[in-house]
mmCIF file of the N, C-alpha and C atoms, coordinates in Angstrom:
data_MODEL
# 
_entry.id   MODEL 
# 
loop_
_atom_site.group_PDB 
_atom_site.id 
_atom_site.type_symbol 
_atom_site.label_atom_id 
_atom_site.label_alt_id 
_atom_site.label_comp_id 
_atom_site.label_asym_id 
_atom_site.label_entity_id 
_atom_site.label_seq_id 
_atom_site.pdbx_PDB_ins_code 
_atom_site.Cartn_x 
_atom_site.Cartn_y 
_atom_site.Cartn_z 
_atom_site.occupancy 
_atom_site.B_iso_or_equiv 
_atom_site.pdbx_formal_charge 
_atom_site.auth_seq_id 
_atom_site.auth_comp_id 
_atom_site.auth_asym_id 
_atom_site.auth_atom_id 
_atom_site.pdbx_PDB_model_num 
ATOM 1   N N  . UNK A 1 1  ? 44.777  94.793  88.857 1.00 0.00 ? 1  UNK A N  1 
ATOM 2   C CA . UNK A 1 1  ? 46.036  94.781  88.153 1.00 0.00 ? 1  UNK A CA 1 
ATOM 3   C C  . UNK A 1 1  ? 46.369  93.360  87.723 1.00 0.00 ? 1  UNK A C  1 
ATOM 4   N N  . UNK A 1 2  ? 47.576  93.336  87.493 1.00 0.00 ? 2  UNK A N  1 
ATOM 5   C CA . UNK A 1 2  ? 48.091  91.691  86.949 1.00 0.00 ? 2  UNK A CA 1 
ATOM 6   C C  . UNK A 1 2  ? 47.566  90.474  88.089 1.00 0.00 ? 2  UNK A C  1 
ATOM 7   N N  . UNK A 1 3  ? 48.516  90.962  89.164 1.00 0.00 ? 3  UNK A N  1 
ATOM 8   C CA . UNK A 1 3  ? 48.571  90.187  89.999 1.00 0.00 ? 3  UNK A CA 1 
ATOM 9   C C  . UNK A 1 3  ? 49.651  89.152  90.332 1.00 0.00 ? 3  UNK A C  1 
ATOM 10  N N  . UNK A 1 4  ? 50.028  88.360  91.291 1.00 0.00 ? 4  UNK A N  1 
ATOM 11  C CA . UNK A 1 4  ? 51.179  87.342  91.130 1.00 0.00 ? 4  UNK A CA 1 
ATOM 12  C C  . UNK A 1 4  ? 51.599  86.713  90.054 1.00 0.00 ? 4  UNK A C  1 
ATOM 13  N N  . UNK A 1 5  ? 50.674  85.777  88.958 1.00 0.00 ? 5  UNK A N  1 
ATOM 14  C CA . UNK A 1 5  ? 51.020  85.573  88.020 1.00 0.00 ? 5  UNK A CA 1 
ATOM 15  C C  . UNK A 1 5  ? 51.530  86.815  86.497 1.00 0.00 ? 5  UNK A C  1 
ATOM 16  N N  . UNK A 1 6  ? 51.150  87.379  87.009 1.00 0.00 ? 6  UNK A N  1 
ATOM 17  C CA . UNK A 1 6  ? 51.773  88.575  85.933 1.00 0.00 ? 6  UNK A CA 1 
ATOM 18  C C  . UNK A 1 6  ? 53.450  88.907  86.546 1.00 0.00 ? 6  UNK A C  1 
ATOM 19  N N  . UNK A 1 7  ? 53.743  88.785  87.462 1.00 0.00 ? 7  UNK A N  1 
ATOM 20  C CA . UNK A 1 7  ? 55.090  89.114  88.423 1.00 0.00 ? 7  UNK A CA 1 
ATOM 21  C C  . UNK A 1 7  ? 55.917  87.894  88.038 1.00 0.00 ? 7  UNK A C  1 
ATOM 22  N N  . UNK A 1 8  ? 55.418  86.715  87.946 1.00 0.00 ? 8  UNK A N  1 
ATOM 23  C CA . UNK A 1 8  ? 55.916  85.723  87.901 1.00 0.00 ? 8  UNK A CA 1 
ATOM 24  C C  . UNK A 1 8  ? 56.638  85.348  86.112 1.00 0.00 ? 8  UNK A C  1 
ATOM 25  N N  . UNK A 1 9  ? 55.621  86.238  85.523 1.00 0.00 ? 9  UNK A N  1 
ATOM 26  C CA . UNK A 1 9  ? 55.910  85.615  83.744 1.00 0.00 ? 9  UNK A CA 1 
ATOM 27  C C  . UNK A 1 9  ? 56.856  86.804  83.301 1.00 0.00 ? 9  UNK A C  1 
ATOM 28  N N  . UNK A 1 10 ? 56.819  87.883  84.060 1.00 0.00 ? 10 UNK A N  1 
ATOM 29  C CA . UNK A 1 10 ? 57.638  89.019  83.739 1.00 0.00 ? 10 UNK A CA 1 
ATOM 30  C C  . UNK A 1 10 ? 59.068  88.853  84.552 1.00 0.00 ? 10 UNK A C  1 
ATOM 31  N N  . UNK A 1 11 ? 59.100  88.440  85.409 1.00 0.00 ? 11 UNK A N  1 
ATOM 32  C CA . UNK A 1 11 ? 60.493  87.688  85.663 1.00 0.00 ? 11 UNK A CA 1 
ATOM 33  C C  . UNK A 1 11 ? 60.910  86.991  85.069 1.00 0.00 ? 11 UNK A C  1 
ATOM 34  N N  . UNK A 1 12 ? 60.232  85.876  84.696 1.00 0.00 ? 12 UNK A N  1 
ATOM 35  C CA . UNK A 1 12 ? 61.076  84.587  83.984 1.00 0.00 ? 12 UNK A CA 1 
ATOM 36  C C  . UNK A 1 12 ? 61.428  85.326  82.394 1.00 0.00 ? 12 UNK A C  1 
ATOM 37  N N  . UNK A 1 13 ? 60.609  86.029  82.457 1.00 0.00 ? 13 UNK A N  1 
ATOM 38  C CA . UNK A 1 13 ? 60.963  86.956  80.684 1.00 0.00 ? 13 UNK A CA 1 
ATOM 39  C C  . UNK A 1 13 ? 62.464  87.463  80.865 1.00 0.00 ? 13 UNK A C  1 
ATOM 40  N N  . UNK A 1 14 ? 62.476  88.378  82.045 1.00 0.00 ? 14 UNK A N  1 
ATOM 41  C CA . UNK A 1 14 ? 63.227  88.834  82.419 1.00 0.00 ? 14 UNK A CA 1 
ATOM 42  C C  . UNK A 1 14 ? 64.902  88.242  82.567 1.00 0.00 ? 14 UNK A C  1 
ATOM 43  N N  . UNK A 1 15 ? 64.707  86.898  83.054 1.00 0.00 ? 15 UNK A N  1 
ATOM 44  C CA . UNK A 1 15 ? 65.940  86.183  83.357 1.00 0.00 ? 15 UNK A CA 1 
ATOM 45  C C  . UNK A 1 15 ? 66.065  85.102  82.105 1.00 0.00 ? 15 UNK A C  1 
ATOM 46  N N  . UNK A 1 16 ? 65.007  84.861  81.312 1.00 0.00 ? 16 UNK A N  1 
ATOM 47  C CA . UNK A 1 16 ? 65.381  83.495  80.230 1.00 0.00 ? 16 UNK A CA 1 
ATOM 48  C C  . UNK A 1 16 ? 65.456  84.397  79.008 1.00 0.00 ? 16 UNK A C  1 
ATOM 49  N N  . UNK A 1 17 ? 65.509  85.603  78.805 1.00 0.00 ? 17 UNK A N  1 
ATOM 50  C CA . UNK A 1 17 ? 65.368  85.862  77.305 1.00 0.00 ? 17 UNK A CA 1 
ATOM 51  C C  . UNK A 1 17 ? 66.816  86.219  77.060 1.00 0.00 ? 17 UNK A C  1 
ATOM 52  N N  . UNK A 1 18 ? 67.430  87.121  78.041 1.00 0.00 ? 18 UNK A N  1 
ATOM 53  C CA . UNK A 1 18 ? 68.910  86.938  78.086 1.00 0.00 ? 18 UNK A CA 1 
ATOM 54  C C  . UNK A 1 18 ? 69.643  85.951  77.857 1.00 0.00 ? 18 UNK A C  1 
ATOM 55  N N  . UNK A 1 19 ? 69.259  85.052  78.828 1.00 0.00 ? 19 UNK A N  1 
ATOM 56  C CA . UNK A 1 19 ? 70.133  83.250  78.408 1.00 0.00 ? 19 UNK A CA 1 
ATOM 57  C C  . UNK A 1 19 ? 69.676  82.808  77.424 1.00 0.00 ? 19 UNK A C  1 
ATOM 58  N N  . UNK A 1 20 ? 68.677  82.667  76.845 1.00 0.00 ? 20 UNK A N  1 
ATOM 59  C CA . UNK A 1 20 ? 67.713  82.237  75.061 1.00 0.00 ? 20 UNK A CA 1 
ATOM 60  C C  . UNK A 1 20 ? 69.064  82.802  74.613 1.00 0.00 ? 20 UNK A C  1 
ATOM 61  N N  . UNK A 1 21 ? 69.100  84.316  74.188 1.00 0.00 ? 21 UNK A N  1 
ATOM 62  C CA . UNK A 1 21 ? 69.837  84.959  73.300 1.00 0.00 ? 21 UNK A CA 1 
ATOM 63  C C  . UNK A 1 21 ? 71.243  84.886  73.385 1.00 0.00 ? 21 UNK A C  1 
ATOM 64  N N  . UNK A 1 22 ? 72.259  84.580  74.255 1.00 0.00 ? 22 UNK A N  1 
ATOM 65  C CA . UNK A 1 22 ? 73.368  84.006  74.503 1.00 0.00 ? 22 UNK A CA 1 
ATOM 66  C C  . UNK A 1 22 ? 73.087  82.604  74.130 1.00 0.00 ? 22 UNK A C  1 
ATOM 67  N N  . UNK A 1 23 ? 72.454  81.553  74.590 1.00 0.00 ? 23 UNK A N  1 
ATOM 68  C CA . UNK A 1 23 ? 72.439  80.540  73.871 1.00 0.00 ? 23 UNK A CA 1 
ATOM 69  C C  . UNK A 1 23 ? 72.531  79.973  72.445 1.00 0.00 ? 23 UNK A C  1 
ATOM 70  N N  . UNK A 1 24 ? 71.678  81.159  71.847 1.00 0.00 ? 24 UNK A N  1 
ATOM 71  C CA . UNK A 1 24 ? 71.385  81.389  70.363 1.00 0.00 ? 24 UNK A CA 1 
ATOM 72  C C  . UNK A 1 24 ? 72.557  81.867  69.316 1.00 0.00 ? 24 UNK A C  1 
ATOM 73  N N  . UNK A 1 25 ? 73.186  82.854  70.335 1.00 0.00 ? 25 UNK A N  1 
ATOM 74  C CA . UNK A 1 25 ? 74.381  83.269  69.578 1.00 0.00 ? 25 UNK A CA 1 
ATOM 75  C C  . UNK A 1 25 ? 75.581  82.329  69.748 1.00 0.00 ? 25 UNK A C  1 
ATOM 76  N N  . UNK A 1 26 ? 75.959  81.332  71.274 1.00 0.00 ? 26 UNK A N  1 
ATOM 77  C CA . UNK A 1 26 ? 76.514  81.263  71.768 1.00 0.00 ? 26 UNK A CA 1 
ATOM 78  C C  . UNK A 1 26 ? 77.413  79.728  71.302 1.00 0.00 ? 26 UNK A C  1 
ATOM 79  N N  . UNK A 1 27 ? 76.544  79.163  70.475 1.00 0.00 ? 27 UNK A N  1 
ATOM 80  C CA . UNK A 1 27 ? 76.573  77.654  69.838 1.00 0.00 ? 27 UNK A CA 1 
ATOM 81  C C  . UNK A 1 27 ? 76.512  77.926  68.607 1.00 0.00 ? 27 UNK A C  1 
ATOM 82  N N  . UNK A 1 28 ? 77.859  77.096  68.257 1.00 0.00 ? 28 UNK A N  1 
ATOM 83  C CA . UNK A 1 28 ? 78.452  76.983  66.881 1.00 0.00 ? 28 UNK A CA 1 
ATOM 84  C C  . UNK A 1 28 ? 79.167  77.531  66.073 1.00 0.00 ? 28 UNK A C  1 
ATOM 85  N N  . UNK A 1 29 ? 80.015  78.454  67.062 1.00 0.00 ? 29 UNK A N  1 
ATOM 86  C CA . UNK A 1 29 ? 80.730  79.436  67.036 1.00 0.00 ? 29 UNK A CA 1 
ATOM 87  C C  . UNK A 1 29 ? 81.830  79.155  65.740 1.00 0.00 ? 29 UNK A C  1 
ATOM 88  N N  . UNK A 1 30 ? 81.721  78.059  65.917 1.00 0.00 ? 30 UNK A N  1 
ATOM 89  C CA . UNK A 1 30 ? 83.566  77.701  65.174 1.00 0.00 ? 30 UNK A CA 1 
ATOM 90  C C  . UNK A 1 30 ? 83.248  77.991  63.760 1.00 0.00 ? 30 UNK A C  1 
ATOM 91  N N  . UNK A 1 31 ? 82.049  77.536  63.547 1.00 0.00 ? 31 UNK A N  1 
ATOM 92  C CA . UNK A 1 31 ? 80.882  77.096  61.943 1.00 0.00 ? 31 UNK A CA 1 
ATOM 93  C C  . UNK A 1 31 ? 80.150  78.365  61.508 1.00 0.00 ? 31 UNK A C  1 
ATOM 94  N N  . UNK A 1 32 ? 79.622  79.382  62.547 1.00 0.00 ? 32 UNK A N  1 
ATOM 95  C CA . UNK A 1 32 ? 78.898  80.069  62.009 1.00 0.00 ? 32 UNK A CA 1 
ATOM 96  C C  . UNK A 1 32 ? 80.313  81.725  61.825 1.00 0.00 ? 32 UNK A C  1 
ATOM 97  N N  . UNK A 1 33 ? 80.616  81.317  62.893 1.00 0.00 ? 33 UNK A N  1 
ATOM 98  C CA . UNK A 1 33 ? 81.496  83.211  62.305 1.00 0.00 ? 33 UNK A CA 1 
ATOM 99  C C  . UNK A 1 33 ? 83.288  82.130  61.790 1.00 0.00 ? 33 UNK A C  1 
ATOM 100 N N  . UNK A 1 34 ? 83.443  81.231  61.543 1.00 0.00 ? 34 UNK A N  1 
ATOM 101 C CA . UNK A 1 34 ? 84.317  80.992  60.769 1.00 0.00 ? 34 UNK A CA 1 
ATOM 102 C C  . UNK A 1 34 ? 85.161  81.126  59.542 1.00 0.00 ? 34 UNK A C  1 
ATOM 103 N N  . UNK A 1 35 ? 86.300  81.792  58.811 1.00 0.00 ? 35 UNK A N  1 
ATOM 104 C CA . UNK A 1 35 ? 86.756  82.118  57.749 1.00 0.00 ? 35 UNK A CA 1 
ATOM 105 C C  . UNK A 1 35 ? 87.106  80.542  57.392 1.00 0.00 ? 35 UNK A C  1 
ATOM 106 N N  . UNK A 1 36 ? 87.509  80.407  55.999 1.00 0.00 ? 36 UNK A N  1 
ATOM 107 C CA . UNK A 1 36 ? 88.274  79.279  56.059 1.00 0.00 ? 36 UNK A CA 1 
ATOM 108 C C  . UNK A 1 36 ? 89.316  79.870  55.790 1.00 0.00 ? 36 UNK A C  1 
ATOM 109 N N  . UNK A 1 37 ? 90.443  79.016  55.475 1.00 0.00 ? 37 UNK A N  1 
ATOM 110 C CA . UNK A 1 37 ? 92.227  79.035  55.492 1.00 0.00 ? 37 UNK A CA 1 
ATOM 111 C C  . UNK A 1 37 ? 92.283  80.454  55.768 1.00 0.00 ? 37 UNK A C  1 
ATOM 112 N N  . UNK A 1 38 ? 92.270  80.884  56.866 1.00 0.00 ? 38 UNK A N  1 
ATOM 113 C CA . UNK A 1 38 ? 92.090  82.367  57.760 1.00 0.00 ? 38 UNK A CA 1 
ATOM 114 C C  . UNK A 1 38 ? 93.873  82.076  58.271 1.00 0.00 ? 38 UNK A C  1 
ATOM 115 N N  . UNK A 1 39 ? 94.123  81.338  58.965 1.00 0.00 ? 39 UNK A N  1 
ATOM 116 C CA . UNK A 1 39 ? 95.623  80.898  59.533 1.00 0.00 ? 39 UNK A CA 1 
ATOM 117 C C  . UNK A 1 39 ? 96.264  80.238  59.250 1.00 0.00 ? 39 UNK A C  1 
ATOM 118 N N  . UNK A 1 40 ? 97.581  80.793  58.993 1.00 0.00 ? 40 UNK A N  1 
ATOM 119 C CA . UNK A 1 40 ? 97.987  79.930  57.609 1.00 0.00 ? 40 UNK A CA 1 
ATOM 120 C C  . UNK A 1 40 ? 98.824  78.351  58.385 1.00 0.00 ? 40 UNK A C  1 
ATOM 121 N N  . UNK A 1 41 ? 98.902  77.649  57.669 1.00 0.00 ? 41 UNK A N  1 
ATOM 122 C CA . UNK A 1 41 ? 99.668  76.305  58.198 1.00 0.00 ? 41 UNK A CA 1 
ATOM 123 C C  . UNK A 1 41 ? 100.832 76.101  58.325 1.00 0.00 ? 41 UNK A C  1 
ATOM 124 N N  . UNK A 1 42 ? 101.267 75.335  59.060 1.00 0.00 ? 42 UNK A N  1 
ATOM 125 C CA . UNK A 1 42 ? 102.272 74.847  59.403 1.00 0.00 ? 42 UNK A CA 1 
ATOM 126 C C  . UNK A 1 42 ? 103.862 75.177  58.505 1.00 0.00 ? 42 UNK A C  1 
ATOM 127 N N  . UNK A 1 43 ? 103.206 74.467  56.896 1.00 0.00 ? 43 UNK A N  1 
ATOM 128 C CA . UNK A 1 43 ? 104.183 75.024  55.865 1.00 0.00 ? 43 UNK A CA 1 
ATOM 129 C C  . UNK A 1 43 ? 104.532 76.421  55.714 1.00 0.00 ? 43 UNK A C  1 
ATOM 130 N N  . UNK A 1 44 ? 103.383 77.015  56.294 1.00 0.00 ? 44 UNK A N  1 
ATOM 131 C CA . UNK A 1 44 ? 103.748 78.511  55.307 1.00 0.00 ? 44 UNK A CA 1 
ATOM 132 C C  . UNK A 1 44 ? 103.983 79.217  56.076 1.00 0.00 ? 44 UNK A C  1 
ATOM 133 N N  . UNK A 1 45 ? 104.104 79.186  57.700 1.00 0.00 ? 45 UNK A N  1 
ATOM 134 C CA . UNK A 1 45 ? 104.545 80.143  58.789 1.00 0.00 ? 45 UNK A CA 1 
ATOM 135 C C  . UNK A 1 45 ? 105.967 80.369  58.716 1.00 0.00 ? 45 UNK A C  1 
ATOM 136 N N  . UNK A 1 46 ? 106.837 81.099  59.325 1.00 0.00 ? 46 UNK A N  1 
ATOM 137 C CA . UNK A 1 46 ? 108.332 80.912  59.744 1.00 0.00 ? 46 UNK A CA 1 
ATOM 138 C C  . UNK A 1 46 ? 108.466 80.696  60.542 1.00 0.00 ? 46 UNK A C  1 
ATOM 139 N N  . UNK A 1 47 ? 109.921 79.726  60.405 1.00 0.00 ? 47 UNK A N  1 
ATOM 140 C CA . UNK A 1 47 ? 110.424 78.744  61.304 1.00 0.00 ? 47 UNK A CA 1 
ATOM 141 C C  . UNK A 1 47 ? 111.369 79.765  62.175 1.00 0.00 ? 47 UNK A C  1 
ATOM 142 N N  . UNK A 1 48 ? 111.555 79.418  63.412 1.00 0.00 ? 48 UNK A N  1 
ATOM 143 C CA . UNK A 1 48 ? 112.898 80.550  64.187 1.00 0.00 ? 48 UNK A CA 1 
ATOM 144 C C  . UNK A 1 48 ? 113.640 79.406  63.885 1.00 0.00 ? 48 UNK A C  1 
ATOM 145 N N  . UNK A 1 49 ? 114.947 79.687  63.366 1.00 0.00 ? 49 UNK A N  1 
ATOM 146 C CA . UNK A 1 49 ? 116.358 78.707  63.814 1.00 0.00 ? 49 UNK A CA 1 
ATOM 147 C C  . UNK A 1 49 ? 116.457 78.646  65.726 1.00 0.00 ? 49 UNK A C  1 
ATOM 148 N N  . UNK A 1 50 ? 117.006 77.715  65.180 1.00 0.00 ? 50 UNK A N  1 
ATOM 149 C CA . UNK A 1 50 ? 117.116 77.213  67.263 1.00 0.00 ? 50 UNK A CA 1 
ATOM 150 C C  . UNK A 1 50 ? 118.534 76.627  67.134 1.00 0.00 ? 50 UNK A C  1 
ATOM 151 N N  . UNK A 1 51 ? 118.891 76.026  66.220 1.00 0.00 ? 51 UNK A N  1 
ATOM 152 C CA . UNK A 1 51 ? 120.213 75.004  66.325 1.00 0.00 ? 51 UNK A CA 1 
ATOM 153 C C  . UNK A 1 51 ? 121.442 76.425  65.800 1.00 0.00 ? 51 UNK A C  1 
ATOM 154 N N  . UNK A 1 52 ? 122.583 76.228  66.452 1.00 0.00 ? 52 UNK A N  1 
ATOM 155 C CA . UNK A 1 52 ? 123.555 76.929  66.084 1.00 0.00 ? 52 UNK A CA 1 
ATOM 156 C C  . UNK A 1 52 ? 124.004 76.751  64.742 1.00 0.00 ? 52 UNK A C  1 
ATOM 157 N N  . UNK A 1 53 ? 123.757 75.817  64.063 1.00 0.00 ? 53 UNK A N  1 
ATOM 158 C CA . UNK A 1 53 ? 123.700 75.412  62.373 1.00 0.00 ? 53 UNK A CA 1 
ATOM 159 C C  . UNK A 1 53 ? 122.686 76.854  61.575 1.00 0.00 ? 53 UNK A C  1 
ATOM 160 N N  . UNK A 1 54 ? 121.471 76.259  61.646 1.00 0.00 ? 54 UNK A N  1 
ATOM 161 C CA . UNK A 1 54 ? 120.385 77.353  61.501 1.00 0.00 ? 54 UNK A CA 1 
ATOM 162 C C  . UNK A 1 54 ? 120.496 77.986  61.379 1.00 0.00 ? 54 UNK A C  1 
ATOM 163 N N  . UNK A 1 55 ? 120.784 79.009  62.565 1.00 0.00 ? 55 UNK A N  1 
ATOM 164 C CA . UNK A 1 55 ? 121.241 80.387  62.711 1.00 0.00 ? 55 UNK A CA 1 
ATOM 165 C C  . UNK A 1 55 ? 122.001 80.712  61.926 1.00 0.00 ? 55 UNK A C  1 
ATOM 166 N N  . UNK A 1 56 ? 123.296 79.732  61.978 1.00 0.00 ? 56 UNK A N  1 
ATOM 167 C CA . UNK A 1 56 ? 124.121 80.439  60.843 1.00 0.00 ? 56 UNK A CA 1 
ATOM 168 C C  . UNK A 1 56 ? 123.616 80.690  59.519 1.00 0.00 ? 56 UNK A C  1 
ATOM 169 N N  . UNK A 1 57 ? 123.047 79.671  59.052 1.00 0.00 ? 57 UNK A N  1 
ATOM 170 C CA . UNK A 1 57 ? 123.001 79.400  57.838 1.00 0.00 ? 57 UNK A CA 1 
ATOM 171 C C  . UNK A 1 57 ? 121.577 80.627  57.571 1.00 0.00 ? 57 UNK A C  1 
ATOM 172 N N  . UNK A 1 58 ? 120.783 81.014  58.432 1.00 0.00 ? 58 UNK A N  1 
ATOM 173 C CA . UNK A 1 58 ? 119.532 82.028  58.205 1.00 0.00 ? 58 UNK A CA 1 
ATOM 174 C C  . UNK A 1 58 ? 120.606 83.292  58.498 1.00 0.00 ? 58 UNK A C  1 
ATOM 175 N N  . UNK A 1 59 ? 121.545 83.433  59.053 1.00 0.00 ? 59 UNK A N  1 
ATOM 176 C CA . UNK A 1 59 ? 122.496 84.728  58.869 1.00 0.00 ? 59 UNK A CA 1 
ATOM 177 C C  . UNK A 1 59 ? 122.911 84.755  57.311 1.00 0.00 ? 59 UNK A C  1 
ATOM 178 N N  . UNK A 1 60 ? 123.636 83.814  57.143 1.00 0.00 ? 60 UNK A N  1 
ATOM 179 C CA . UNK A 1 60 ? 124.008 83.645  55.984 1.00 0.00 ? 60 UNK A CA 1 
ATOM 180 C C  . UNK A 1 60 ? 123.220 83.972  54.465 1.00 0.00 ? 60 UNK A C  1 
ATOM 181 N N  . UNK A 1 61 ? 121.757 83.829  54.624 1.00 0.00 ? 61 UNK A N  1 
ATOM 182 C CA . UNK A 1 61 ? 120.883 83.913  53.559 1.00 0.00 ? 61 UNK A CA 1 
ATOM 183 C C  . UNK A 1 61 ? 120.415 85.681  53.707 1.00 0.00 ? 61 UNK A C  1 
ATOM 184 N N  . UNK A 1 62 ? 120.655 85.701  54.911 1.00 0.00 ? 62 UNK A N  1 
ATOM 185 C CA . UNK A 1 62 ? 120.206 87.299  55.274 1.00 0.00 ? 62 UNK A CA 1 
ATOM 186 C C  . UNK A 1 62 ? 121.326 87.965  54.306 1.00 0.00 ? 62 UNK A C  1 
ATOM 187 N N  . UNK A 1 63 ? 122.622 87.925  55.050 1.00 0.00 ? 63 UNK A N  1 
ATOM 188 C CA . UNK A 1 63 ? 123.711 88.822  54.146 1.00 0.00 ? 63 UNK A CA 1 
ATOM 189 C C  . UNK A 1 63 ? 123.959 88.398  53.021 1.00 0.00 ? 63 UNK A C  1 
ATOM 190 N N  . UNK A 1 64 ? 123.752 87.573  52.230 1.00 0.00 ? 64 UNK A N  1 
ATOM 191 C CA . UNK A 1 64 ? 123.691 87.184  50.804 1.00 0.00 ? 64 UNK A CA 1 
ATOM 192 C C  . UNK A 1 64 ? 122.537 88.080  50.077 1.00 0.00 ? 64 UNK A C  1 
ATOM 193 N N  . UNK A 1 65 ? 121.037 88.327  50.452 1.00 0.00 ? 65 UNK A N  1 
ATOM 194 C CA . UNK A 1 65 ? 120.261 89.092  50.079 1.00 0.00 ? 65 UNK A CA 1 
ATOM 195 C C  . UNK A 1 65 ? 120.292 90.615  50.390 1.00 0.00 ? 65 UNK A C  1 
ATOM 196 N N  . UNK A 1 66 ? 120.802 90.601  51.475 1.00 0.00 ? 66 UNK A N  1 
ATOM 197 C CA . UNK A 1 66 ? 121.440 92.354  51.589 1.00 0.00 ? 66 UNK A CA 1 
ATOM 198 C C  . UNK A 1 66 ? 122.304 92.762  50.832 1.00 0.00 ? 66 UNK A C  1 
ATOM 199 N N  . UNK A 1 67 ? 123.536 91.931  50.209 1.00 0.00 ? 67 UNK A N  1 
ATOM 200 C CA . UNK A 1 67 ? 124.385 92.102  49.622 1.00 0.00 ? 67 UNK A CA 1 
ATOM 201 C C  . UNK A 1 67 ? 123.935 92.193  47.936 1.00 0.00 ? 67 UNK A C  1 
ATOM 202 N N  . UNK A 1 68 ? 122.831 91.214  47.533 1.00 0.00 ? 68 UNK A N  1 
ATOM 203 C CA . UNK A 1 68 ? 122.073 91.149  46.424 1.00 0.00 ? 68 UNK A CA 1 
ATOM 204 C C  . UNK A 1 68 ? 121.867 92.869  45.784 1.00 0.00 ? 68 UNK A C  1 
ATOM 205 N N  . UNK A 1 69 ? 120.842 92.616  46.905 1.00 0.00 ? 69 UNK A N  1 
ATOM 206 C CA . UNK A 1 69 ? 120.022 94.251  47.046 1.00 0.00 ? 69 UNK A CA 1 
ATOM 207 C C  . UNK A 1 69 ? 120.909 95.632  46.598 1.00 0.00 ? 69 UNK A C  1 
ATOM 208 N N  . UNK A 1 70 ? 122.288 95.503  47.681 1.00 0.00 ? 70 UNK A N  1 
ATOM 209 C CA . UNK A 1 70 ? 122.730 96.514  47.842 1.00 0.00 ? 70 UNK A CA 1 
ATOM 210 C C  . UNK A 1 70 ? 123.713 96.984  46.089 1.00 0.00 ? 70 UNK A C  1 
ATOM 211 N N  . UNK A 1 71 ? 123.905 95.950  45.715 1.00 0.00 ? 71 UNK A N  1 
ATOM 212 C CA . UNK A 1 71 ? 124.749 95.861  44.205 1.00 0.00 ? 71 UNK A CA 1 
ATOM 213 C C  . UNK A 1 71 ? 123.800 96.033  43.444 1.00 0.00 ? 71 UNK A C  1 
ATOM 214 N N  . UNK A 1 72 ? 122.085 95.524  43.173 1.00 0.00 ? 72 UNK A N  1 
ATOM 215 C CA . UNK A 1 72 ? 121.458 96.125  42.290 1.00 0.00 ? 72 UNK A CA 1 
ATOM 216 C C  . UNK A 1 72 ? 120.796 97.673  42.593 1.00 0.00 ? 72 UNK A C  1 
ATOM 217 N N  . UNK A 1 73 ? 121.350 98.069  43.966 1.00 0.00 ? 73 UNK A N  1 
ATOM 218 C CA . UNK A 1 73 ? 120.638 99.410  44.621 1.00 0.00 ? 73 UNK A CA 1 
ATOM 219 C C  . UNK A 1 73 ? 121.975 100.278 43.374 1.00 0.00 ? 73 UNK A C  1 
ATOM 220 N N  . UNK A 1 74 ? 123.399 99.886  43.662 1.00 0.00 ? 74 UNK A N  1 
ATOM 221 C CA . UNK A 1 74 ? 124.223 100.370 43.069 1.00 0.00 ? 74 UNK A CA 1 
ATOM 222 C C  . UNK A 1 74 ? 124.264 100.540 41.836 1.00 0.00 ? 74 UNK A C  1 
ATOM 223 N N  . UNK A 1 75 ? 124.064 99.190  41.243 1.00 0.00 ? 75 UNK A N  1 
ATOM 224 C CA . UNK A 1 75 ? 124.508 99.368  39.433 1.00 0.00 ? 75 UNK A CA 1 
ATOM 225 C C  . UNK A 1 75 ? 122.683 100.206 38.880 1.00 0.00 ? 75 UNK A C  1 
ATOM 226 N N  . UNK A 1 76 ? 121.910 100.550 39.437 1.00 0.00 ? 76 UNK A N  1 
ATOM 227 C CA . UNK A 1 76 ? 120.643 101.349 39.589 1.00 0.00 ? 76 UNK A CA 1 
ATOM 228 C C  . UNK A 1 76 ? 121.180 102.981 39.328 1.00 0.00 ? 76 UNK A C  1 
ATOM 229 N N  . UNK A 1 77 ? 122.433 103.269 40.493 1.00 0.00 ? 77 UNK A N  1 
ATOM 230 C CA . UNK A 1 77 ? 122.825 104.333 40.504 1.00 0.00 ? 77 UNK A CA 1 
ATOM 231 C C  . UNK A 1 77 ? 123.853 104.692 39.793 1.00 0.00 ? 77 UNK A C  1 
ATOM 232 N N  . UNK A 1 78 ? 124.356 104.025 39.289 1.00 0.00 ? 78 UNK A N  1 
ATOM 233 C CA . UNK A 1 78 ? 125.144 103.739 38.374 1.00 0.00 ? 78 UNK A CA 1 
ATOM 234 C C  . UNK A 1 78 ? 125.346 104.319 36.579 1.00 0.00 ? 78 UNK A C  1 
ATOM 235 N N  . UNK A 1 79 ? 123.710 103.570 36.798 1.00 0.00 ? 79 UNK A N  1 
ATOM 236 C CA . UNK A 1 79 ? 122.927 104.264 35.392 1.00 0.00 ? 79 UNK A CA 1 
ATOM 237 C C  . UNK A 1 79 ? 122.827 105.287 34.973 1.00 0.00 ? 79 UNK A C  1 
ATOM 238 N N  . UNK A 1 80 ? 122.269 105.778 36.162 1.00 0.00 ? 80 UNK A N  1 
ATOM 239 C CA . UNK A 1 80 ? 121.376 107.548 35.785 1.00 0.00 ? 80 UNK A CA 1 
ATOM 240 C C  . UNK A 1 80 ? 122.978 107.986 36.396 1.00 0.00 ? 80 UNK A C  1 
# 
């Protein structure tokens, strides 16, 4: 049959071809499965208000555009 050295090369097959192939996949992650501008930046995320100013003033832009909405929802119905 094989013999010891046949036991010996079929192990190391056994335990390094796994780590080879994690190695292989395992480096360069950032470069190889990378999108670019995938997340958008800093500018273009939304901000939460935090300051009691803020808040108001992001309330304020809220009910100004609800109120927008709701008068062209109206003069819409208006029409027909």
């Amino acid at each position: 049959m094989g013999g010891l050295n046949l036991e010996v090369f079929k192990f190391g097959m056994y335990v390094m071809f796994p780590i080879g192939i994690m190695y292989y996949f395992g480096t360069n992650l950032d470069e190889r499965f990378s999108v670019p501008e995938f997340w958008p930046k800093a500018e273009q995320a939304n901000k939460v208000p935090i300051d009691r100013d803020e808040i108001h003033a992001e309330l304020q832009r809220l009910r100004a555009r609800r109120l927008y909405l709701r008068d062209k929802r109206l003069e819409e119905e208006a029409r027909r």
